[in-house]
Phi, psi and omega in degrees: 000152206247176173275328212287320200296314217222339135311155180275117167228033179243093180265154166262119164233187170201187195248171181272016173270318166323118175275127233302331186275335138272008156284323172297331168307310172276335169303322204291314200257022168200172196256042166243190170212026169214154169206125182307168156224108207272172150219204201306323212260359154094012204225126220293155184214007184170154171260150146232129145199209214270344162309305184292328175296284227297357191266305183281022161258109169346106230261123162032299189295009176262172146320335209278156167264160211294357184279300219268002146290288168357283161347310198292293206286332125331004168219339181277143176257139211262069178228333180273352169219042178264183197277095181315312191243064165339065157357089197226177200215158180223149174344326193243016151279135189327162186266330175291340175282316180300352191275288191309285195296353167302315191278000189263358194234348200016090173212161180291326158230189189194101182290155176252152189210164176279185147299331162295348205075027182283161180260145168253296195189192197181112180260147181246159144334313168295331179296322198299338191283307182324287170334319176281357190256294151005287168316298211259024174039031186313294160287031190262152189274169189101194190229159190225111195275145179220100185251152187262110178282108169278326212248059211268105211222159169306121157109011177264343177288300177311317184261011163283343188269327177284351186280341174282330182268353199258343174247035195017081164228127162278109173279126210242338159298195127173140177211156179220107172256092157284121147232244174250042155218165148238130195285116155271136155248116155217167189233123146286162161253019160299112214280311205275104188289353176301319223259306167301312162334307209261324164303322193257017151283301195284019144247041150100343211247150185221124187255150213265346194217167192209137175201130155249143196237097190238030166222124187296000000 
């Protein structure tokens, strides 16, 4: 899966002449906290979002009054303080990378940009979640198998998949979780989750977990 599959690309940006109080307008009135900063050419040039104002504002404890903030932040433009040097990511790299790099810089997002450096789109966090819930069908009708591999050898996926097909179940999931055992999770589309169980105990295999989901 690509970045390209699960970014956003009907992005809200602005230029960097937009002032850190209108910018605050749009956080308010949509349901995100970031916004790229473009300039004419479509071509990204800076982050703003609601940490860095809140980092740059001035905190309760000055002098200033909720007027002459107001004043402030209404003359200020948010070039003078967005993120310059951007974290960025482009459309056709894997989503575990776009994963990995959220967790390696800890940040929330990531704009997608082109070879030119066009703003394209902006995958989140929230995307990265969704996709893993997707991957592992969490909300696919069917039963979700969790079985325990003592033997983690070439040919154990194959032959847990034929034993599904020699018994007409379509696995339409699959994950392999190693720590310290290892676990296939997978989901079928067979509601009587018993009836897998009792096929893959009487070929050897022995499962640890059983959830049937029979609402879409």
């Amino acid at each position: 899966m690509y970045v390209k599959d699960r970014m956003k690309t009907n992005i809200v940006s602005i230029t960097k002449d937009v002032t850190i109080s209108q910018a605050l307008d749009i956080f308010a009135t949509n349901d995100f906290h970031r916004l790229p900063v473009i300039d004419k050419h479509n071509h990204l040039i800076g982050l703003i979002t609601e940490g860095v104002i809140q980092a740059h504002t001035p905190s309760k404890a000055t002098s200033l009054s909720i007027h002459e903030l107001n004043y402030l932040l209404s003359k200020t433009s948010v070039d003078m303080i967005m993120i310059k040097d951007v974290i960025v990511i482009k459309p056709d790299c894997l989503l575990e990378e776009a994963a990995e790099k959220m967790m390696e810089n800890d940040i929330s997002c990531l704009p997608v940009i082109d070879d030119e450096n066009s703003l394209v789109g902006i995958i989140t966090q929230k995307d990265i979640f969704a996709a893993f819930v997707d991957l592992l069908g969490y909300h696919d009708i069917g039963s979700r198998i969790v079985i325990k591999v003592d033997h983690d050898e070439v040919g154990v996926l194959a032959k847990i998949a034929k034993i599904m097909a020699d018994n007409h179940i379509s696995i339409s999931h699959l994950a392999v979780y190693r720590n310290k055992t290892v676990d296939v999770v997978m989901r079928v589309d067979q509601l009587d989750g018993k009836k897998v169980v009792d096929i893959l105990q009487k070929n050897g295999y022995e499962v640890t977990d059983v959830i049937v989901n029979d609402q879409k």
